[in-house]
N, C-alpha and C positions, 0 to 999 in steps of 0.2 A: 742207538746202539748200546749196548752192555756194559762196552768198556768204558763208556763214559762215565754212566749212571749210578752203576755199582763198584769202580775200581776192579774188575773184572776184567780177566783174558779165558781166552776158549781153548782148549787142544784137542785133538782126537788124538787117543789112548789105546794103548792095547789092552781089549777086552776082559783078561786077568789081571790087569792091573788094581789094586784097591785104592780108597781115597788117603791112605796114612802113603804109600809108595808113590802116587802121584805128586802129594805133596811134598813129601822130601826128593823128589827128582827135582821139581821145580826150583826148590829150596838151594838143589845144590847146582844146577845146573846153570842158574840165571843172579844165585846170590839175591836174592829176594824173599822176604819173610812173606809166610803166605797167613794169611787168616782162618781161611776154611775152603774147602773142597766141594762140590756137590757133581755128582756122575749122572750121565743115563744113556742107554744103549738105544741109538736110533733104529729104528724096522731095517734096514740096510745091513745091520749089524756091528756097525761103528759107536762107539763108544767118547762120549766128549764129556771132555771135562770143565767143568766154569770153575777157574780158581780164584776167588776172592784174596785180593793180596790187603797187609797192611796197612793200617791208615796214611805211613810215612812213607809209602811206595806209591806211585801213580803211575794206575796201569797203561794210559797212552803213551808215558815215555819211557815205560818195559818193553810196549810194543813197537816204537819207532826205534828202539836198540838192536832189538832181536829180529828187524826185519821184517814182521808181520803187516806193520803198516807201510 
């Protein structure tokens, strides 16, 4: 899995969103420095985002906060 590997969480985005407004929603939403962003628009039309967080954040216990795991 991703989140392990890469300190990486996934979201699906709204498709106008850019990778600078992803990041700071993330930023502001969850209180979490992010590293970098990378986007791509699945055939469905869904939009996800892998947000690599900082090295001093560990994204399973981002995701066991936020309720994704």
């Amino acid at each position: 899995m991703k989140t392990e590997d890469n300190n990486t969480l996934v979201f699906i985005v709204d498709v106008k969103a850019n990778k600078h407004q992803i990041k700071q929603a993330v930023k502001k939403l969850y209180d979490i420095d992010v590293a970098k962003v990378n986007t791509l628009i699945r055939p469905d039309g869904e939009k996800k985002a892998y947000v690599r967080l900082a090295p001093d954040h560990d994204a399973l216990d981002v995701a066991n906060k936020i309720g994704i795991i």
